[in-house]
N, CA, C and O atoms as a GROMACS GRO file, in nm:
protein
  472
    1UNK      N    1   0.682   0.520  -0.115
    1UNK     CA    2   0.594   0.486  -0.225
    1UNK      C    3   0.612   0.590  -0.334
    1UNK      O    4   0.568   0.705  -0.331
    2UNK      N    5   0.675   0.540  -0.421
    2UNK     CA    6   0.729   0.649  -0.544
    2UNK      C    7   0.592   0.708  -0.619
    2UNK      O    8   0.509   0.622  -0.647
    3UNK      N    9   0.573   0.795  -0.641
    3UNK     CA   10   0.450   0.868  -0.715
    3UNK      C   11   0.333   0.818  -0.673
    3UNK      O   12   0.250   0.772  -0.752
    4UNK      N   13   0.315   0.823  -0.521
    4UNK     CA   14   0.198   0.788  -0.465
    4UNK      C   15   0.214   0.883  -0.327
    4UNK      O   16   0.319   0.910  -0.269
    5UNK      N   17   0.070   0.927  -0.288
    5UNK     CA   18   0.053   0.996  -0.149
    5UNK      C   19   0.094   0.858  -0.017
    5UNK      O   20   0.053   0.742  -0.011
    6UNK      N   21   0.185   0.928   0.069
    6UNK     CA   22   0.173   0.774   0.186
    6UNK      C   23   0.047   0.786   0.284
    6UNK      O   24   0.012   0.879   0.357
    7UNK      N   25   0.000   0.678   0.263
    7UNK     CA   26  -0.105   0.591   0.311
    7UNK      C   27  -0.102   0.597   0.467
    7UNK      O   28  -0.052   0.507   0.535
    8UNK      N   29  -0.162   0.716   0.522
    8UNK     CA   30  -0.133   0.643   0.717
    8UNK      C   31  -0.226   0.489   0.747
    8UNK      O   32  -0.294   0.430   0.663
    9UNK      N   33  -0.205   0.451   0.877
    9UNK     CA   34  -0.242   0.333   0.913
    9UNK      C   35  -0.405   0.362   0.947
    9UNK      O   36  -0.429   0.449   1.030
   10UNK      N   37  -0.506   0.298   0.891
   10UNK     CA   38  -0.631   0.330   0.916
   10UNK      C   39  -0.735   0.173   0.921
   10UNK      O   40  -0.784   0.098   0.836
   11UNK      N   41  -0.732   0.179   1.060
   11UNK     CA   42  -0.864   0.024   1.038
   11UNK      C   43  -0.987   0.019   0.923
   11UNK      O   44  -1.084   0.088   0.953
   12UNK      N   45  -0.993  -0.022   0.852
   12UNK     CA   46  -1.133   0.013   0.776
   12UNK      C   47  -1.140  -0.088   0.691
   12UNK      O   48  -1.054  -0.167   0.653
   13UNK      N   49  -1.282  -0.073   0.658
   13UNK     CA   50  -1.309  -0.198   0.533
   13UNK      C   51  -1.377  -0.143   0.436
   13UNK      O   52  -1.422  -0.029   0.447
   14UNK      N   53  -1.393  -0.221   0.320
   14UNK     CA   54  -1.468  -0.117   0.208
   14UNK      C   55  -1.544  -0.293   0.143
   14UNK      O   56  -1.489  -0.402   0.155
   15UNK      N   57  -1.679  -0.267   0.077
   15UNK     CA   58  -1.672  -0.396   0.026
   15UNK      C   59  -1.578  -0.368  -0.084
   15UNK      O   60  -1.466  -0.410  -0.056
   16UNK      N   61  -1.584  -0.321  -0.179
   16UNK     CA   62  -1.546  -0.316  -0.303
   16UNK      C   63  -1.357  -0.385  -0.270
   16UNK      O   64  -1.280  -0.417  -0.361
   17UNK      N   65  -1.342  -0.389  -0.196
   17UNK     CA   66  -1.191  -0.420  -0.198
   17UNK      C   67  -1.211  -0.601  -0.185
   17UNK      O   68  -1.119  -0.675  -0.219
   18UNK      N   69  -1.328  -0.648  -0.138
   18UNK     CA   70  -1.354  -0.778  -0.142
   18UNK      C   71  -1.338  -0.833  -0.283
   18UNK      O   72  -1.269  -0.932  -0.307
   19UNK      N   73  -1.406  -0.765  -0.377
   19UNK     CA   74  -1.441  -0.797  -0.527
   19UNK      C   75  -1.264  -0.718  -0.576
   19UNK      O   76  -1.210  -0.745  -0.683
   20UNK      N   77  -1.238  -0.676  -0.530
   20UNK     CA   78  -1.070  -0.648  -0.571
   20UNK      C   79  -0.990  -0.776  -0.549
   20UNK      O   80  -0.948  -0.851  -0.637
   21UNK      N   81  -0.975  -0.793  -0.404
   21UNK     CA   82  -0.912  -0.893  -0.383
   21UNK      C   83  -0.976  -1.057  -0.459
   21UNK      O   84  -0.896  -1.132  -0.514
   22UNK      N   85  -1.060  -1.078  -0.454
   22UNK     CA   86  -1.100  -1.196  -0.542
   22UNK      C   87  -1.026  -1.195  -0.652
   22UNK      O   88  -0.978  -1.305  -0.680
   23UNK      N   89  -0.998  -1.099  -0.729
   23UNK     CA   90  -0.933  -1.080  -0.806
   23UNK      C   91  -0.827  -1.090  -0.871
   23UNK      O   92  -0.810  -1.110  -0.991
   24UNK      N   93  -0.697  -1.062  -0.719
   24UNK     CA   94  -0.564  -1.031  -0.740
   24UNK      C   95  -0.522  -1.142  -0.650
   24UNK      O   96  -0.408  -1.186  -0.666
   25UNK      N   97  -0.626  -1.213  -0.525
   25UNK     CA   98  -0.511  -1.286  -0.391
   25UNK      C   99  -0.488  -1.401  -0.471
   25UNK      O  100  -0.547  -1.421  -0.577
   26UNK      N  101  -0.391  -1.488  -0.415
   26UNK     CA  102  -0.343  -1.635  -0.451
   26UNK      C  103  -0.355  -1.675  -0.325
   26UNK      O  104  -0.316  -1.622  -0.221
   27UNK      N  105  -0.434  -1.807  -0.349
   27UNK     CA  106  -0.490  -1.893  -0.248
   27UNK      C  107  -0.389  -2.055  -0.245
   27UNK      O  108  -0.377  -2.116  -0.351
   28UNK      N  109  -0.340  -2.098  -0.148
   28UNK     CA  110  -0.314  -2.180  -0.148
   28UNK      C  111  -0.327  -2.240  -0.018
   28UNK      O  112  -0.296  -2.175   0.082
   29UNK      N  113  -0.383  -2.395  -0.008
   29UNK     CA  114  -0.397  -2.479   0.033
   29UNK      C  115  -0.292  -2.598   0.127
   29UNK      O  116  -0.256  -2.694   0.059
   30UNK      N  117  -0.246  -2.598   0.269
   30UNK     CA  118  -0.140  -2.652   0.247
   30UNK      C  119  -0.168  -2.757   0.375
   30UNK      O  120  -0.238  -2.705   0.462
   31UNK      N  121  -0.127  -2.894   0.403
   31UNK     CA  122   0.017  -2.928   0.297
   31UNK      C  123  -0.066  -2.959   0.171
   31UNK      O  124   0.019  -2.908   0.098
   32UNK      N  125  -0.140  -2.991   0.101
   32UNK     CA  126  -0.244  -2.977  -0.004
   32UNK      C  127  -0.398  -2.955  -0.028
   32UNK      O  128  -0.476  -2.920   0.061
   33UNK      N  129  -0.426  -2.974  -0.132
   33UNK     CA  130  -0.613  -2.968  -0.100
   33UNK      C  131  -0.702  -3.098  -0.062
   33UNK      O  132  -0.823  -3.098  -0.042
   34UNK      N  133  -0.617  -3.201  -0.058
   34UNK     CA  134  -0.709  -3.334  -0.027
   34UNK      C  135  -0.704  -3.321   0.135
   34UNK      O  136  -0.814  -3.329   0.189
   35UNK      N  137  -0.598  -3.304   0.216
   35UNK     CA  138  -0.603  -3.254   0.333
   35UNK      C  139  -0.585  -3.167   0.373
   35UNK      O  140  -0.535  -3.188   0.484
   36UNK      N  141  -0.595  -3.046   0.351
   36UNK     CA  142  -0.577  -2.908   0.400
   36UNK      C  143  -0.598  -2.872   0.584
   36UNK      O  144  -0.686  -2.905   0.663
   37UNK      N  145  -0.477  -2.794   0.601
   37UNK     CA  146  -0.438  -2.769   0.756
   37UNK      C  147  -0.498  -2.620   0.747
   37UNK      O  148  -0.606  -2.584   0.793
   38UNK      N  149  -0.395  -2.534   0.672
   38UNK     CA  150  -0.391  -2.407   0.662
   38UNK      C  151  -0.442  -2.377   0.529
   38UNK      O  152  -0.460  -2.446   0.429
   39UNK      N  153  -0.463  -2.240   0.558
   39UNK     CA  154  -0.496  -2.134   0.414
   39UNK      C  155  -0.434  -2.088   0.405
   39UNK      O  156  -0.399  -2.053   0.518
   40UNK      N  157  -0.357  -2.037   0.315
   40UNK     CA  158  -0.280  -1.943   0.326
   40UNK      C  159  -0.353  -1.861   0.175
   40UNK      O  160  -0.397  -1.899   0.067
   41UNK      N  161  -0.328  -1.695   0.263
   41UNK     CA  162  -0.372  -1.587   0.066
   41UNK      C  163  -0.254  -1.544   0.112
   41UNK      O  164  -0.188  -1.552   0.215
   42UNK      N  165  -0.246  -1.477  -0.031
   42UNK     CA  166  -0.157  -1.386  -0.024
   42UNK      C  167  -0.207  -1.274  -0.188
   42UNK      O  168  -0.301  -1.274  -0.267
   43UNK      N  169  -0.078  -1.190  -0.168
   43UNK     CA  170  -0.120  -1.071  -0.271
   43UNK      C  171  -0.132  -0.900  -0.240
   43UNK      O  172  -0.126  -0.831  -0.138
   44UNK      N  173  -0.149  -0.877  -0.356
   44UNK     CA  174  -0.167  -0.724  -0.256
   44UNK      C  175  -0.281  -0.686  -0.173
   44UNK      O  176  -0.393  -0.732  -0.192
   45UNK      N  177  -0.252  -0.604  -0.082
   45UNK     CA  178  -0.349  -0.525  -0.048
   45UNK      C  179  -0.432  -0.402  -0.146
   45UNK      O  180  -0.373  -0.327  -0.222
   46UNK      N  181  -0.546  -0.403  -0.129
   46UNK     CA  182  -0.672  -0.352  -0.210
   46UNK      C  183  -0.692  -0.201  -0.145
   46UNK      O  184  -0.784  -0.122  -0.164
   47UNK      N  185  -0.575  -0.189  -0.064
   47UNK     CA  186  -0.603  -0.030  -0.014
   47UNK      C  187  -0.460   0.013  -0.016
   47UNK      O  188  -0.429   0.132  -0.024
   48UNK      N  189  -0.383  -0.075  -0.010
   48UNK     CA  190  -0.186   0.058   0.026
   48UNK      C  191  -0.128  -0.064  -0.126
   48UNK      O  192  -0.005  -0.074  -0.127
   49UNK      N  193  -0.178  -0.123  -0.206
   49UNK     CA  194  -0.125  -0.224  -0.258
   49UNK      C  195   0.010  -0.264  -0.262
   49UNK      O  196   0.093  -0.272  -0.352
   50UNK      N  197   0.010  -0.283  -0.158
   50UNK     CA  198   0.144  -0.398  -0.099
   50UNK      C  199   0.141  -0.495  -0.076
   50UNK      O  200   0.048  -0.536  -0.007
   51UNK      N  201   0.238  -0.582  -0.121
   51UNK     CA  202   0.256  -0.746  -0.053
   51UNK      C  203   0.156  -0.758   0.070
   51UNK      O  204   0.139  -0.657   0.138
   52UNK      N  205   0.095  -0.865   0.101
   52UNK     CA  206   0.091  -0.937   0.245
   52UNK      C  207   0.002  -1.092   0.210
   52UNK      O  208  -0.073  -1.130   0.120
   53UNK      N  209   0.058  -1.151   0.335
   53UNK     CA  210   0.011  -1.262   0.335
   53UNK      C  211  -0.059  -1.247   0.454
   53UNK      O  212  -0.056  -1.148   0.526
   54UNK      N  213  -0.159  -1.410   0.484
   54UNK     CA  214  -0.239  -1.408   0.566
   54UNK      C  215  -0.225  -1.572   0.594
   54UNK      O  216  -0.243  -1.654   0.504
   55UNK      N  217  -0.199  -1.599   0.701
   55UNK     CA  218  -0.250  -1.784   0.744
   55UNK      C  219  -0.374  -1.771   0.779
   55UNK      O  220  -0.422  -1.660   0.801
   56UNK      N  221  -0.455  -1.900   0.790
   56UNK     CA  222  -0.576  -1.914   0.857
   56UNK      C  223  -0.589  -2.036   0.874
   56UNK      O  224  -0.628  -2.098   0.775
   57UNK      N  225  -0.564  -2.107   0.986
   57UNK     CA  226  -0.540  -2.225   1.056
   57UNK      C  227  -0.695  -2.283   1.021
   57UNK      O  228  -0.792  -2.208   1.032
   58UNK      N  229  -0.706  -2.415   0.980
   58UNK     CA  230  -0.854  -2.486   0.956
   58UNK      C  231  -0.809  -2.635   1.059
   58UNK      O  232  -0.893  -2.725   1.052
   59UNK      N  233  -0.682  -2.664   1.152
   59UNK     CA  234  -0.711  -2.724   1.216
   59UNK      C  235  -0.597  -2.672   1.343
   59UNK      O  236  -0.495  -2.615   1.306
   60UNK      N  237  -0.615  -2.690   1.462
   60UNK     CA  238  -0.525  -2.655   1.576
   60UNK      C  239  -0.496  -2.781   1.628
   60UNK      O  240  -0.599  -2.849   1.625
   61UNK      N  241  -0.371  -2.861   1.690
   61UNK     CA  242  -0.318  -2.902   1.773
   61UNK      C  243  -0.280  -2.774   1.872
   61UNK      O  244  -0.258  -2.653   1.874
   62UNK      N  245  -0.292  -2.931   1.974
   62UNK     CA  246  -0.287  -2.898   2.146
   62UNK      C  247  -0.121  -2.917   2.154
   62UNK      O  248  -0.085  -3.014   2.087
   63UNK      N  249  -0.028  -2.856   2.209
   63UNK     CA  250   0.094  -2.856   2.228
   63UNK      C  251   0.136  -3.036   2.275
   63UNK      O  252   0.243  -3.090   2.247
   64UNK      N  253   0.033  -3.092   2.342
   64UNK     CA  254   0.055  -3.225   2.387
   64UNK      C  255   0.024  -3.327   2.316
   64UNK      O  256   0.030  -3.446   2.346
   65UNK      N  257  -0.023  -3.257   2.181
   65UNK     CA  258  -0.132  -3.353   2.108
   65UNK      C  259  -0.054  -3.401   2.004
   65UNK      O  260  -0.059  -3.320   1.911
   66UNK      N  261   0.036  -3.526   1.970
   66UNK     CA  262   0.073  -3.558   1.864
   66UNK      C  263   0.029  -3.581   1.745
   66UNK      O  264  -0.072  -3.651   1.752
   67UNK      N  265   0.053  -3.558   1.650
   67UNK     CA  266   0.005  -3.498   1.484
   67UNK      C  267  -0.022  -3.652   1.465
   67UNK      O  268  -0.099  -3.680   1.373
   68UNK      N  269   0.034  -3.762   1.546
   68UNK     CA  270  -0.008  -3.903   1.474
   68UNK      C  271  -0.108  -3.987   1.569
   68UNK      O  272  -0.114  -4.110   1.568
   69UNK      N  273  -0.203  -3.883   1.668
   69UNK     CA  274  -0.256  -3.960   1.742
   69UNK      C  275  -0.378  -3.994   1.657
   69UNK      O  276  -0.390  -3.972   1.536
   70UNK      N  277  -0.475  -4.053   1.744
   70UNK     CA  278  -0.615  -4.042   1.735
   70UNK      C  279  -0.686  -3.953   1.693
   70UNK      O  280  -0.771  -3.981   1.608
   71UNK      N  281  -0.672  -3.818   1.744
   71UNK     CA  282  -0.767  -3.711   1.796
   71UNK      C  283  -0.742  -3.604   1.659
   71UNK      O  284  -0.817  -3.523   1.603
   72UNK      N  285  -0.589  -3.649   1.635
   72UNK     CA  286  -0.536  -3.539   1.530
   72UNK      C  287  -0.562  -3.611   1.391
   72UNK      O  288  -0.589  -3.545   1.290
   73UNK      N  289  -0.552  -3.746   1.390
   73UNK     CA  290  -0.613  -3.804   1.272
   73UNK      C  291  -0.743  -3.767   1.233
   73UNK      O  292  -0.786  -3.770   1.118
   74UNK      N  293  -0.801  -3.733   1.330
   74UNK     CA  294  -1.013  -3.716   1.290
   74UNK      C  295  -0.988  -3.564   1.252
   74UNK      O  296  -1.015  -3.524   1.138
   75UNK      N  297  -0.949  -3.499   1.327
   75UNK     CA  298  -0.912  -3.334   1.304
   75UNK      C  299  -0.886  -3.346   1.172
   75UNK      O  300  -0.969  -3.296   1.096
   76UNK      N  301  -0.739  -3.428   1.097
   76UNK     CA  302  -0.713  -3.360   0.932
   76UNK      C  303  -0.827  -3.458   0.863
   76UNK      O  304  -0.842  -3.424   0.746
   77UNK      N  305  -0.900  -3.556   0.895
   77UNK     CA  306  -0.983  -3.601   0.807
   77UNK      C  307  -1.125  -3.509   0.813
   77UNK      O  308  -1.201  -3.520   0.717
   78UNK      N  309  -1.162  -3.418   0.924
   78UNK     CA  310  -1.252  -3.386   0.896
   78UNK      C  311  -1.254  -3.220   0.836
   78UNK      O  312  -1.352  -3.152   0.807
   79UNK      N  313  -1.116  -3.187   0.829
   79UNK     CA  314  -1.081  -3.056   0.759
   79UNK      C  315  -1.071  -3.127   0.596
   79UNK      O  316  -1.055  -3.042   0.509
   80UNK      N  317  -1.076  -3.205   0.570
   80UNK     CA  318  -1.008  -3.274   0.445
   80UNK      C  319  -1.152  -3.304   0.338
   80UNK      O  320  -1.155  -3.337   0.219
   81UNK      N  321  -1.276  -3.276   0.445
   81UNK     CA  322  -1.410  -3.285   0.368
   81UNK      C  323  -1.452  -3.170   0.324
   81UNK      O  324  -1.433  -3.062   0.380
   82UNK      N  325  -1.503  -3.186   0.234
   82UNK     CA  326  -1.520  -3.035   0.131
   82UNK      C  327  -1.578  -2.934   0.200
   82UNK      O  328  -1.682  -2.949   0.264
   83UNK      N  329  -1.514  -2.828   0.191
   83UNK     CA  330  -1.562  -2.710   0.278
   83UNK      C  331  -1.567  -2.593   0.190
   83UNK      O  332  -1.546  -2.582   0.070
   84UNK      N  333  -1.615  -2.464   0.327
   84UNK     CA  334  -1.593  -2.349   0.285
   84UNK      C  335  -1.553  -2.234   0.400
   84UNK      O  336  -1.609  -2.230   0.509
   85UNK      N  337  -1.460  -2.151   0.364
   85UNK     CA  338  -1.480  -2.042   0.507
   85UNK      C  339  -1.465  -1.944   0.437
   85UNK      O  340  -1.390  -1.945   0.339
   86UNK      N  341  -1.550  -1.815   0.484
   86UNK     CA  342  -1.529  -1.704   0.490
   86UNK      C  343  -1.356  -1.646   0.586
   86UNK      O  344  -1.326  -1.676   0.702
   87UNK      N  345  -1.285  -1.575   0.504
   87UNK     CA  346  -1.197  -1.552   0.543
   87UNK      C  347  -1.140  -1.436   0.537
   87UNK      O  348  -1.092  -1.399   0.430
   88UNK      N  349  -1.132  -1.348   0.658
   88UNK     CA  350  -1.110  -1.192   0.709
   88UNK      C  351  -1.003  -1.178   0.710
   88UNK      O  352  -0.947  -1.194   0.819
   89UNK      N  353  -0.911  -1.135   0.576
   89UNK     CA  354  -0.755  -1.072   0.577
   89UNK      C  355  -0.782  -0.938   0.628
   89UNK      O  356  -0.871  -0.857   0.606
   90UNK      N  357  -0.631  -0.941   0.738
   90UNK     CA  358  -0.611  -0.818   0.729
   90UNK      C  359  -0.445  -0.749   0.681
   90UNK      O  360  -0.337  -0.795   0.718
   91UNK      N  361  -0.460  -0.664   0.616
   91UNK     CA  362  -0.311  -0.609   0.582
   91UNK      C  363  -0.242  -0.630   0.697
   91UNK      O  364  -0.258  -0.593   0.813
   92UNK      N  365  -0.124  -0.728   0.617
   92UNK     CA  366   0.022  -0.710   0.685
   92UNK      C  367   0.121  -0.691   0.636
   92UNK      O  368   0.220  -0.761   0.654
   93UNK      N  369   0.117  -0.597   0.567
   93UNK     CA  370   0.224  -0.576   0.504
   93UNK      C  371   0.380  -0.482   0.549
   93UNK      O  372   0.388  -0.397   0.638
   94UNK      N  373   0.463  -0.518   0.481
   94UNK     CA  374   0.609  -0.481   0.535
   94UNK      C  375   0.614  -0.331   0.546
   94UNK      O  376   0.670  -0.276   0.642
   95UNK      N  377   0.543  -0.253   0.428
   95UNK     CA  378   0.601  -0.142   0.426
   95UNK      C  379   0.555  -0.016   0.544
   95UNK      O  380   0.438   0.004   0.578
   96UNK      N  381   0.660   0.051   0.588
   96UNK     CA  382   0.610   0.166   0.690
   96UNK      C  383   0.498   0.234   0.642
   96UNK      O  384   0.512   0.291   0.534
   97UNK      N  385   0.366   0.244   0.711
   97UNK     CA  386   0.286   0.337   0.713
   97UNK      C  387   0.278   0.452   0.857
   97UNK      O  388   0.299   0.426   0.975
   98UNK      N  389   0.244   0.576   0.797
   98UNK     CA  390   0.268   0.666   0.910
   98UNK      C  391   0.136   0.632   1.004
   98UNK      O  392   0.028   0.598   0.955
   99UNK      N  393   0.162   0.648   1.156
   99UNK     CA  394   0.038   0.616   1.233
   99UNK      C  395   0.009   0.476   1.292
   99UNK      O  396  -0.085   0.438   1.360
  100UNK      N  397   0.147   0.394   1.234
  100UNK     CA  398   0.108   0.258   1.262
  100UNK      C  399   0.096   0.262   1.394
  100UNK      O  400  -0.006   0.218   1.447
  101UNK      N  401   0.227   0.331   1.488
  101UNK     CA  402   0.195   0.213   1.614
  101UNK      C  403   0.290   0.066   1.581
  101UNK      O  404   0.384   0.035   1.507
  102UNK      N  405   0.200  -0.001   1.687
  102UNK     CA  406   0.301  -0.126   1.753
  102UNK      C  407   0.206  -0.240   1.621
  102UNK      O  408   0.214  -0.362   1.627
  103UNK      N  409   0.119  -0.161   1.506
  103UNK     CA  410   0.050  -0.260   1.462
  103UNK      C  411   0.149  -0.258   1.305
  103UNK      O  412   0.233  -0.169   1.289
  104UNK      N  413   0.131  -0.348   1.216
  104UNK     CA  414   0.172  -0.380   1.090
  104UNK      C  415   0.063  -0.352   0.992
  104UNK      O  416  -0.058  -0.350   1.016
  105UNK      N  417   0.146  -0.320   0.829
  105UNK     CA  418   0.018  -0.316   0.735
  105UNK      C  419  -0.039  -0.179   0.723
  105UNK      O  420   0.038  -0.084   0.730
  106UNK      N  421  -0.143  -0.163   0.709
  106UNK     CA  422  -0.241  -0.006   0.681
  106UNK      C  423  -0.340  -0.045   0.757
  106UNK      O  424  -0.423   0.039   0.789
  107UNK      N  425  -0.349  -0.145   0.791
  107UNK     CA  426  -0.517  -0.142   0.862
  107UNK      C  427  -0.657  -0.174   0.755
  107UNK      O  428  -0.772  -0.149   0.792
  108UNK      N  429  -0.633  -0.219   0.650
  108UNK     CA  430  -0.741  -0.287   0.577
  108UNK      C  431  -0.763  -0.399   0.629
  108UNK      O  432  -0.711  -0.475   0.710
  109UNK      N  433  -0.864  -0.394   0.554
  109UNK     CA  434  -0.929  -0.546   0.608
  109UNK      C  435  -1.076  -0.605   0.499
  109UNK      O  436  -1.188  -0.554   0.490
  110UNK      N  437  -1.037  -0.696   0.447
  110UNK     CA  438  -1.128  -0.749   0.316
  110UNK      C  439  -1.161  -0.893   0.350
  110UNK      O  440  -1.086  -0.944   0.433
  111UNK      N  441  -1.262  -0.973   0.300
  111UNK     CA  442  -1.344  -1.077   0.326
  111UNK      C  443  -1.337  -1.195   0.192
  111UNK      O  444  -1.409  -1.199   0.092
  112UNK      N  445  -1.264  -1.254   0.219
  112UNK     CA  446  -1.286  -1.376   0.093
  112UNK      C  447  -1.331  -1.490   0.096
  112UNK      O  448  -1.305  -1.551   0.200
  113UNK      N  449  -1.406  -1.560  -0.002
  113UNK     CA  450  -1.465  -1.658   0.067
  113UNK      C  451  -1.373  -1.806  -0.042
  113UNK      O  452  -1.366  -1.803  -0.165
  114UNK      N  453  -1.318  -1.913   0.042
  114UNK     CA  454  -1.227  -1.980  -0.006
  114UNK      C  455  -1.353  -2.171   0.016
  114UNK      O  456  -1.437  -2.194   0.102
  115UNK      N  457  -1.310  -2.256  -0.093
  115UNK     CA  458  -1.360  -2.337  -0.092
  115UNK      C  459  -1.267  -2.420  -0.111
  115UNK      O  460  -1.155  -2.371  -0.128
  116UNK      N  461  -1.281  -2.570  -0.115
  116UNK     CA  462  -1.181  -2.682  -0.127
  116UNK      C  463  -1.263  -2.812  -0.136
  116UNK      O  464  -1.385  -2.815  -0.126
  117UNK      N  465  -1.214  -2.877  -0.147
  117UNK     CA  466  -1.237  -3.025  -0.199
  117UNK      C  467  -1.400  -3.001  -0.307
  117UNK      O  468  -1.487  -3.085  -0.285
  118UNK      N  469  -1.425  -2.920  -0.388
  118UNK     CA  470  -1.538  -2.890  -0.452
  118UNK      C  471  -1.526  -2.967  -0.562
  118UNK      O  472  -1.615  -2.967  -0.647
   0.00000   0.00000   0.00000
């Protein structure tokens, strides 16, 4: 990190990095917003500001469960009704921090709250 102190790996949260990240993440919706599966943010982190992304699954299949059954049809129709989740990124980002360990990122962790079909 050129003209910056390096950042060791530290679990922690701050609010203020919530009202950061509102700020800076890009939210996208996929495979779109009329039916949405996943969340995906992305953006920097609000504590080592580095890249990372984050998934957040809004529906699960069962390994046996075909995407064109019954069960999985009610699943994307009822993710597909206007919602909201609170959603707990945590840094994953690429770059080496000292202290990591077997973990990724710095160890932040910020709270966004994402809406859809509004």
């Amino acid at each position: 990190m050129t003209g910056q102190q390096e950042m060791p790996y530290r679990v922690e949260s701050d609010p203020d990095w919530n009202t950061v990240a509102a700020g800076t993440a890009r939210v996208g919706l996929h495979p779109d917003e009329a039916a949405p599966e996943v969340i995906v943010i992305s953006g920097p982190c609000p504590r080592c500001r580095h890249e990372t992304v984050h998934s957040e699954p809004l529906i699960a299949y069962a390994n046996a469960l075909s995407r064109t059954s019954l069960l999985a049809r009610v699943l994307r129709h009822r993710a597909a009704e206007p919602g909201s989740r609170e959603v707990e990124v945590i840094c994953g980002c690429l770059t080496s921090h000292s202290e990591t360990g077997e973990h990724k990122g710095c160890g932040a962790s910020w709270v966004l709250h994402v809406e859809w079909g509004v």
